[in-house]
MMTF fields as JSON, N, C-alpha, C and O atoms, coordinates in Angstrom:
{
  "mmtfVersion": "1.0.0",
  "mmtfProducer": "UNKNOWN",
  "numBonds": 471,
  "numAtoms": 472,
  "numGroups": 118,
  "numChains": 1,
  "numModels": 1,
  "chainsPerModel": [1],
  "groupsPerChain": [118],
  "chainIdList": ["A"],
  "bondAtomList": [4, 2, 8, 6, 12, 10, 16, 14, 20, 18, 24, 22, 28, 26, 32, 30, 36, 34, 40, 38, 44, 42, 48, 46, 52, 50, 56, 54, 60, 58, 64, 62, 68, 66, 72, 70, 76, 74, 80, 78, 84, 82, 88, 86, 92, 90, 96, 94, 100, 98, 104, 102, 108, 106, 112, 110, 116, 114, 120, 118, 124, 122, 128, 126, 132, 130, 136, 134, 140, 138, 144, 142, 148, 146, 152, 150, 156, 154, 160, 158, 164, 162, 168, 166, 172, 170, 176, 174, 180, 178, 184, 182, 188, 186, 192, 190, 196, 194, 200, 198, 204, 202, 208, 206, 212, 210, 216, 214, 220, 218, 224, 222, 228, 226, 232, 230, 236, 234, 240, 238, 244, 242, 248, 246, 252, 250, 256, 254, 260, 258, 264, 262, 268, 266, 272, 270, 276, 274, 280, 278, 284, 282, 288, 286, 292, 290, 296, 294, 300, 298, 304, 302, 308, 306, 312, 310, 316, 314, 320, 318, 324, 322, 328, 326, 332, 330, 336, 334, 340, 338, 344, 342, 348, 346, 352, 350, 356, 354, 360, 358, 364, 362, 368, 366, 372, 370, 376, 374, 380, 378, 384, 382, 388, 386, 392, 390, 396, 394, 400, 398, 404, 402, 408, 406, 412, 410, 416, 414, 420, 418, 424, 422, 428, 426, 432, 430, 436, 434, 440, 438, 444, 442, 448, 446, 452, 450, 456, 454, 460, 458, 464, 462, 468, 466],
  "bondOrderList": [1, 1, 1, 1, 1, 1, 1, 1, 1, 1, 1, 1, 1, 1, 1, 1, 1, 1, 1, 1, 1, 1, 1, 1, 1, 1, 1, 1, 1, 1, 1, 1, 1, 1, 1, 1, 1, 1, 1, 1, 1, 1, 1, 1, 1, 1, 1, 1, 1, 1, 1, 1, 1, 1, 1, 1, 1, 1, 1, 1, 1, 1, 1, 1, 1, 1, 1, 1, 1, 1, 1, 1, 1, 1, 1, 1, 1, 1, 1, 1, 1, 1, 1, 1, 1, 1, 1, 1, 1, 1, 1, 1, 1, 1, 1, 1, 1, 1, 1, 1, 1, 1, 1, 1, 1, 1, 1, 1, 1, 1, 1, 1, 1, 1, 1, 1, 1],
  "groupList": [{"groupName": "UNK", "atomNameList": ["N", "CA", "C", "O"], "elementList": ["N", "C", "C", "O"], "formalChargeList": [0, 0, 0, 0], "bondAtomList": [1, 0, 2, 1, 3, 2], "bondOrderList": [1, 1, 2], "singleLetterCode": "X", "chemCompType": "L-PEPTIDE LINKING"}],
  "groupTypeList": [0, 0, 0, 0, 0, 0, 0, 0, 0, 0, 0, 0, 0, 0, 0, 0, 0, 0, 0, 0, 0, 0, 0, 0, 0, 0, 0, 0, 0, 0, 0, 0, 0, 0, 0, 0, 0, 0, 0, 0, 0, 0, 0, 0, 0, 0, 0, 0, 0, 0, 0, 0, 0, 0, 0, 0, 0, 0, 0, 0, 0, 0, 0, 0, 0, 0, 0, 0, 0, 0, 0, 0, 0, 0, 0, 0, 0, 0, 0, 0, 0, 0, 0, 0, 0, 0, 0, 0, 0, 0, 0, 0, 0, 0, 0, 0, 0, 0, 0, 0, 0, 0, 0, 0, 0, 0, 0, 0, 0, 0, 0, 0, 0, 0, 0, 0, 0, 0],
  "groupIdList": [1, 2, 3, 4, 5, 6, 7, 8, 9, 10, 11, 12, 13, 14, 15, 16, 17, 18, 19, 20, 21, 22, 23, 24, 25, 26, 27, 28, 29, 30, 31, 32, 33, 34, 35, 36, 37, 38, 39, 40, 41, 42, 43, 44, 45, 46, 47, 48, 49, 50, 51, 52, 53, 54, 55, 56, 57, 58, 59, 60, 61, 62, 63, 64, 65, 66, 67, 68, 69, 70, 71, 72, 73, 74, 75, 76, 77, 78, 79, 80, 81, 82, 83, 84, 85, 86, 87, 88, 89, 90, 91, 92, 93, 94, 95, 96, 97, 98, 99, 100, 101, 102, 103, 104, 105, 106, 107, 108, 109, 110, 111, 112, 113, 114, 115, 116, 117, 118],
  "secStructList": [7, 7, 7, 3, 3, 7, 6, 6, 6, 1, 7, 7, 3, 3, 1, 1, 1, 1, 7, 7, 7, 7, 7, 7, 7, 7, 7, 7, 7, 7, 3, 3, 7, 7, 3, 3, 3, 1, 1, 6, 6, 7, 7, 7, 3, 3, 7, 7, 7, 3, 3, 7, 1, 1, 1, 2, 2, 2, 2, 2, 2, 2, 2, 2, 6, 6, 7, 6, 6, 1, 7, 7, 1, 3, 3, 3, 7, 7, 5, 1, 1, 1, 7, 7, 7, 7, 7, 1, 1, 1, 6, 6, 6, 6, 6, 6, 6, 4, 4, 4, 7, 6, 6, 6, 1, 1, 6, 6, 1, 7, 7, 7, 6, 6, 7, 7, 7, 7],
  "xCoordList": [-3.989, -5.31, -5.187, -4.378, -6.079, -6.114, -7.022, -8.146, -6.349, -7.299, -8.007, -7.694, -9.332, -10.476, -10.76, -10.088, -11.284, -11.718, -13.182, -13.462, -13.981, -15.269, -14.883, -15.984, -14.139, -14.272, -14.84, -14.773, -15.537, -15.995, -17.595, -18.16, -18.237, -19.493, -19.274, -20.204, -18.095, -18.384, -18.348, -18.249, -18.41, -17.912, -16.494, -15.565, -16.451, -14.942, -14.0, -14.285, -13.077, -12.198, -10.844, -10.726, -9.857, -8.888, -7.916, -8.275, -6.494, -5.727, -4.349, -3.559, -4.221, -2.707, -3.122, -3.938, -2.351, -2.064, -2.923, -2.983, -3.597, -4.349, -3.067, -2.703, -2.69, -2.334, -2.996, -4.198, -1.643, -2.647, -2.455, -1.72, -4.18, -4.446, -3.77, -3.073, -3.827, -2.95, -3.716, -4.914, -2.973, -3.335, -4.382, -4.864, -4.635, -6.017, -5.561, -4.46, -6.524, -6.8, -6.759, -7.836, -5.404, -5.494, -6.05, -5.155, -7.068, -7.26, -6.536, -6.065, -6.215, -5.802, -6.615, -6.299, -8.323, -9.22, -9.05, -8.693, -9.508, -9.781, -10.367, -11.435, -10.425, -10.921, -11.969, -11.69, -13.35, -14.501, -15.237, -15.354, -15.869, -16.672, -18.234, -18.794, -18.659, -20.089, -20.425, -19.968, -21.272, -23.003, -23.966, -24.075, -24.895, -26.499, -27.259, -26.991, -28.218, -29.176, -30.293, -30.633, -30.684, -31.85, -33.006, -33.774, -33.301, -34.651, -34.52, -33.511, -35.767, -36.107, -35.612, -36.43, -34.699, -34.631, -33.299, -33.186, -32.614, -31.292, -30.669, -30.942, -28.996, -27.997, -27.105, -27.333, -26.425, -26.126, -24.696, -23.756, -24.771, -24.121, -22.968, -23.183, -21.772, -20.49, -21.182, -21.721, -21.214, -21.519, -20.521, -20.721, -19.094, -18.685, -17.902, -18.142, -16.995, -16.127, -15.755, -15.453, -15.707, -15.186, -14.382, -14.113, -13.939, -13.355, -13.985, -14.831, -13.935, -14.502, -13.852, -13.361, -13.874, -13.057, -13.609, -12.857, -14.913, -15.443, -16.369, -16.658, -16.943, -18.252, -19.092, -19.833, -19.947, -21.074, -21.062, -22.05, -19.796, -19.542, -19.567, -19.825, -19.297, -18.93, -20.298, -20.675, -21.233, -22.959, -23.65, -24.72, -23.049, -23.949, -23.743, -24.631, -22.243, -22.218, -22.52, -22.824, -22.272, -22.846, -24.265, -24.749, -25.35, -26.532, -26.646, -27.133, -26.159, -26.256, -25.739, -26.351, -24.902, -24.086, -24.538, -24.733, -24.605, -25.637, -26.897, -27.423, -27.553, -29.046, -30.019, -30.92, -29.533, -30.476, -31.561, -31.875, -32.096, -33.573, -33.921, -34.193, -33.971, -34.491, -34.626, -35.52, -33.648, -33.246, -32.837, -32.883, -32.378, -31.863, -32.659, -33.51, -32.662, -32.978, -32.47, -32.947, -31.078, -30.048, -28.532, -28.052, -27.521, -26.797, -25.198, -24.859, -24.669, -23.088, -21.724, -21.407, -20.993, -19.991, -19.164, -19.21, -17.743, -16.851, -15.411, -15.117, -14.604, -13.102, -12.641, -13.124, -11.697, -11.37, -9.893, -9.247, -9.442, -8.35, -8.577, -7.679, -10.162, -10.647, -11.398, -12.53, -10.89, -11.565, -10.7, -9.931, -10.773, -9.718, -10.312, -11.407, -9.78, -10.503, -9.517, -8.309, -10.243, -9.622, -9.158, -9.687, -8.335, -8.224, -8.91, -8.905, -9.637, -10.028, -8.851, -9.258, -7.723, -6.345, -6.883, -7.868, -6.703, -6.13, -7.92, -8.102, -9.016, -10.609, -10.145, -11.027, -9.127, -8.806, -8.452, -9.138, -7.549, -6.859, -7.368, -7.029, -7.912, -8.854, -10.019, -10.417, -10.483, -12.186, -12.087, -13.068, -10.504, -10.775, -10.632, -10.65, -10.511, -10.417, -11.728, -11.953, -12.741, -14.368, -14.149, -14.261, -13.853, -14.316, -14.309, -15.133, -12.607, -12.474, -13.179, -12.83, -13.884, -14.542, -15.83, -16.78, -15.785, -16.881, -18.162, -19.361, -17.676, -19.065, -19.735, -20.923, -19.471, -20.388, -21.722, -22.951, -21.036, -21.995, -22.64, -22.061, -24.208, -25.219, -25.021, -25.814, -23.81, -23.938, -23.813, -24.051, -23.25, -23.385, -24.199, -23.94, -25.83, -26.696, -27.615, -27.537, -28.371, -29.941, -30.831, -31.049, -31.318, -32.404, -33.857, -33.999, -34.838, -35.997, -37.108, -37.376, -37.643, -38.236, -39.552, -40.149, -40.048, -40.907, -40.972, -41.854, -39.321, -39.183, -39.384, -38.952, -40.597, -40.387, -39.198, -38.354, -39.383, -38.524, -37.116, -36.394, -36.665, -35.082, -34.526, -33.382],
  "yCoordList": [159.457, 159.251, 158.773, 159.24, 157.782, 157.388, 158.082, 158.461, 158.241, 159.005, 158.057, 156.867, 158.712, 157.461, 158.185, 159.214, 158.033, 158.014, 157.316, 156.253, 157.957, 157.378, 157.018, 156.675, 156.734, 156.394, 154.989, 153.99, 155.097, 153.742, 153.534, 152.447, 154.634, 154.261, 153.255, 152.596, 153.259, 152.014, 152.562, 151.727, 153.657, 154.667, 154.983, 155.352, 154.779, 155.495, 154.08, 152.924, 154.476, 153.013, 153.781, 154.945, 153.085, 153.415, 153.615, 153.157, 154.454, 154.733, 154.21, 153.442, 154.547, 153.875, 152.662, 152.652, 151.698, 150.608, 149.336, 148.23, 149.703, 148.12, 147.791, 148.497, 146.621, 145.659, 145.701, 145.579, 145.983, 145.892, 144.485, 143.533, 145.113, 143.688, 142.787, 143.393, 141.707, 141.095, 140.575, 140.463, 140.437, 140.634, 139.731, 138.824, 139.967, 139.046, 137.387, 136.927, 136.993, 135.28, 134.4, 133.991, 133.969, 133.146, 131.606, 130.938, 130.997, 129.387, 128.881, 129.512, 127.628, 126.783, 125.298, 124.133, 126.294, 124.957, 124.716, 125.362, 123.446, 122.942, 123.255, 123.689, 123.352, 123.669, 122.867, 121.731, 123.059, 122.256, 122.549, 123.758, 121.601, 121.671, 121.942, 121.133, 122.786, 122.454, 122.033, 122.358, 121.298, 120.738, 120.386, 119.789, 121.279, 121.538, 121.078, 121.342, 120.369, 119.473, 120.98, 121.565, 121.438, 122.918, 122.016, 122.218, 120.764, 120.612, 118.816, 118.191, 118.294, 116.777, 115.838, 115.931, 115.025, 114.324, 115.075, 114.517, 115.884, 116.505, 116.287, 115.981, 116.394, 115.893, 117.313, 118.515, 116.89, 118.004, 118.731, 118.062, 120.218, 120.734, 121.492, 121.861, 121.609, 122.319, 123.682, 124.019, 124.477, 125.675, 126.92, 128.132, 126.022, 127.244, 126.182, 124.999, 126.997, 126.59, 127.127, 128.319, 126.688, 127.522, 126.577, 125.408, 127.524, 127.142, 126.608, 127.425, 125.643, 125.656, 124.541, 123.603, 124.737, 123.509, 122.211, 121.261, 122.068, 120.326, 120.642, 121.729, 119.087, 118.924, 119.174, 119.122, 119.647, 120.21, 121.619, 122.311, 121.999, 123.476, 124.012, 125.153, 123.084, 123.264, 123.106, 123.944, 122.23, 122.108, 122.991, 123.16, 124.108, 125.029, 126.25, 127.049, 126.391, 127.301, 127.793, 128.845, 126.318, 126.169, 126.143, 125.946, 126.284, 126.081, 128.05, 128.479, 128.733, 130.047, 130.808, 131.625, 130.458, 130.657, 131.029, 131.961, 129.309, 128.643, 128.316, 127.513, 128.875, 128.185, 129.403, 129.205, 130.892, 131.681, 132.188, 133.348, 131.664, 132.143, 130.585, 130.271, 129.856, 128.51, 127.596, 126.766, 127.88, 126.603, 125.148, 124.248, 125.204, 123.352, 122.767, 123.341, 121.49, 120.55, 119.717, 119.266, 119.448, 119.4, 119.492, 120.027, 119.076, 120.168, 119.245, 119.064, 118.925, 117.825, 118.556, 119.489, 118.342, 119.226, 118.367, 117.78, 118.092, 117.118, 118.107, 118.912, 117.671, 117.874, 118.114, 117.554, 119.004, 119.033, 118.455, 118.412, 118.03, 117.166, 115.835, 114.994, 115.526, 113.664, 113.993, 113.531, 114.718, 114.077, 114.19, 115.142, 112.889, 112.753, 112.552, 111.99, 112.931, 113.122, 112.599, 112.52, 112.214, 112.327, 113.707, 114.76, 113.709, 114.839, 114.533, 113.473, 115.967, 115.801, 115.906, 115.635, 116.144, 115.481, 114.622, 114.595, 113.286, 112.017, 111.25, 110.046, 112.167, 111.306, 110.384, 109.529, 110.112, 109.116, 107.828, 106.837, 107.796, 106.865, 106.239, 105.172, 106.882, 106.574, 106.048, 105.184, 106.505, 105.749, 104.742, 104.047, 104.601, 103.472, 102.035, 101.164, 101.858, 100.195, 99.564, 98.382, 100.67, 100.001, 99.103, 97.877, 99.802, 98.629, 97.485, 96.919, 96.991, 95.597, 94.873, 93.713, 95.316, 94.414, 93.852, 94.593, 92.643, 91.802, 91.549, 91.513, 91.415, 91.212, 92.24, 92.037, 93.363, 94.522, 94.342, 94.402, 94.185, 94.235, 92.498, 91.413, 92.897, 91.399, 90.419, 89.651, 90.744, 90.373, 88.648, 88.198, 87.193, 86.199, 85.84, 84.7, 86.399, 85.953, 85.288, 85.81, 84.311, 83.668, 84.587, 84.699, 85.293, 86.02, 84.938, 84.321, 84.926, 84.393, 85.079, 86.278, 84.308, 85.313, 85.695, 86.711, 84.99, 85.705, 87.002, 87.445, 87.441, 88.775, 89.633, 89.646, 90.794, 91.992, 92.754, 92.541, 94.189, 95.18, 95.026, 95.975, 94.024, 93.491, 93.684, 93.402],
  "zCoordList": [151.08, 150.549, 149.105, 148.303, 148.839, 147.166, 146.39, 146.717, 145.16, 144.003, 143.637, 143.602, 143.247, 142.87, 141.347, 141.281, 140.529, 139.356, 139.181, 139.736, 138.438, 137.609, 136.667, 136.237, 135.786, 134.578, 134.211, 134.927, 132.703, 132.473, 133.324, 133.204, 134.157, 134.202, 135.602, 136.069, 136.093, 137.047, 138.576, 139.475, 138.829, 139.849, 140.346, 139.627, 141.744, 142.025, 141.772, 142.085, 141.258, 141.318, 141.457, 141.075, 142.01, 142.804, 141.388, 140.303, 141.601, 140.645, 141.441, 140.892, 142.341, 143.265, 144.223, 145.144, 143.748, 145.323, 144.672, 145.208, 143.381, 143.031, 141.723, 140.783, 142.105, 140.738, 139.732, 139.496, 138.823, 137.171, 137.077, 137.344, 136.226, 136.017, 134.979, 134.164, 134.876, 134.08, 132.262, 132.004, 131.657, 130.133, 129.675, 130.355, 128.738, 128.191, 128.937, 129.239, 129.01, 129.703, 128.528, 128.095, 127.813, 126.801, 127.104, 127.621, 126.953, 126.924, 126.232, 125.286, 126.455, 125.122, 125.126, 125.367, 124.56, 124.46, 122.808, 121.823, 123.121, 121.421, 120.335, 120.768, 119.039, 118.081, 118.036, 118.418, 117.636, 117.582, 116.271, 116.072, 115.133, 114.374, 113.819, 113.079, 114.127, 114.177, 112.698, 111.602, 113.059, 111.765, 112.733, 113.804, 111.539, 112.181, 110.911, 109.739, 111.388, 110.677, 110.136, 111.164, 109.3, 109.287, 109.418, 110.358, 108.364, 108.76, 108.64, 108.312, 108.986, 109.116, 108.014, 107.1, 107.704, 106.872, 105.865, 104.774, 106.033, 105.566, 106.219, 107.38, 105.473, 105.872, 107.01, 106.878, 107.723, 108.625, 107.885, 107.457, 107.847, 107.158, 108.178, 109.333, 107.471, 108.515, 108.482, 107.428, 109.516, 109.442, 110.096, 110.02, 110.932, 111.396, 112.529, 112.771, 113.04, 113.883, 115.391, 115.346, 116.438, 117.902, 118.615, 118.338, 119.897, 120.887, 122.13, 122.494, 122.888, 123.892, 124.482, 123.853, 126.212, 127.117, 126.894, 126.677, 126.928, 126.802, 125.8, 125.301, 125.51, 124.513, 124.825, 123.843, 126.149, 126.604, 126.289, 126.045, 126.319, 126.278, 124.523, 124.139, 123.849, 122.619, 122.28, 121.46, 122.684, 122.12, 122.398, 121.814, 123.755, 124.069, 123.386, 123.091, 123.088, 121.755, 120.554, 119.992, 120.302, 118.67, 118.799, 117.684, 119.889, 120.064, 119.59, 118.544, 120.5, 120.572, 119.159, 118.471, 119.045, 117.664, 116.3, 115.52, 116.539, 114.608, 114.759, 113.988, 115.751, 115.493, 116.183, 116.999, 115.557, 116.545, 115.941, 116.209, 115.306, 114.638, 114.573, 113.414, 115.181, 115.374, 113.976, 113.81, 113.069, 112.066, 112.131, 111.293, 113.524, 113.427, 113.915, 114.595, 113.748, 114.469, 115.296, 116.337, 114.592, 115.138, 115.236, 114.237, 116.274, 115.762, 116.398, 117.567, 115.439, 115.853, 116.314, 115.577, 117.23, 117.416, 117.774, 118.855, 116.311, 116.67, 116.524, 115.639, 117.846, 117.942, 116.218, 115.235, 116.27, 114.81, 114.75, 113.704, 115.935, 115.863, 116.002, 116.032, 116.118, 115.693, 114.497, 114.351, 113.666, 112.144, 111.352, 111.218, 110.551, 109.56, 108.209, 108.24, 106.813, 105.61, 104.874, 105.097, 103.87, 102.656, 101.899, 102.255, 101.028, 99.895, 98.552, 97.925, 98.187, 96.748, 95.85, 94.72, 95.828, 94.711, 94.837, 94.099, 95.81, 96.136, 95.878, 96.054, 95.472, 94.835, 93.714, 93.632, 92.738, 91.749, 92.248, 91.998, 92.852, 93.282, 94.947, 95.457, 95.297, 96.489, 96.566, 97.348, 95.86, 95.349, 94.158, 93.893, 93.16, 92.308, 92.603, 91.734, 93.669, 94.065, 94.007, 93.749, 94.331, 94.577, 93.32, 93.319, 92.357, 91.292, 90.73, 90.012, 91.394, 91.423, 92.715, 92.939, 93.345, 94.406, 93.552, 93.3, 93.178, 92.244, 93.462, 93.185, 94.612, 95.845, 95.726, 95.979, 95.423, 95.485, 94.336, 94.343, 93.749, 92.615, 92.146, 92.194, 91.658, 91.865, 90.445, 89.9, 90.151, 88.928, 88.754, 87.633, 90.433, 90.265, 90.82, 91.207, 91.357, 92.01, 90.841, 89.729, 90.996, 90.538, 91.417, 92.623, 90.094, 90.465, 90.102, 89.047, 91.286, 90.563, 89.72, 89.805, 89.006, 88.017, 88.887, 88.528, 89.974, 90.451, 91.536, 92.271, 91.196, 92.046, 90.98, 89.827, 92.003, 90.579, 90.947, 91.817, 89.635, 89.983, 89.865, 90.17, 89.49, 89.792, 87.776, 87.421]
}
């Protein structure tokens, strides 16, 4: 005869003849980014990071997650192994080329004098 046990609220559960169970269920899903827009016309801010198998799965998270008193509007969730950045060291020497680009700036156009505002 098998010993049964209550423990845990779940009733009789067996003590001899069941397989233990086997150890936590590690995934190896991807790291994902969230940004959530809070309101109309702002820029979407990083708010936090998870795991999840696909991008449907990762939007439904970050839905539950970062947006539970109904702040977003909306809400971006990119792979954190497809984004690539710059470094703030490397803001000197990265951003100083703009300045030799002479097309950027209006300085060989004929402006007419009957445009205002210019």
């Amino acid at each position: 005869m098998t010993d049964l046990t209550a423990e845990g609220g779940h009733g009789a559960v067996p003590l001899e003849g069941v397989p233990a169970a086997p150890g936590p269920i590690k995934h190896d899903w991807p790291l994902y980014e969230v940004f959530v827009r809070g309101k109309r016309g702002l820029n979407h801010v990083h708010v936090g990071s998870l795991h999840a198998a696909d991008d449907q799965m990762a939007l439904h998270h970050a839905r539950d997650l970062y947006t539970r008193r109904n702040e977003g509007v909306s809400i971006w969730v990119v792979r954190a192994s497809d984004i690539t950045a710059s470094s703030p060291d490397e803001k000197d020497p990265f951003f100083a080329p703009s300045g030799d680009k002479v097309y950027r700036h209006p300085t060989f156009y004929d402006i007419p004098e009957e445009v205002p505002h210019i």
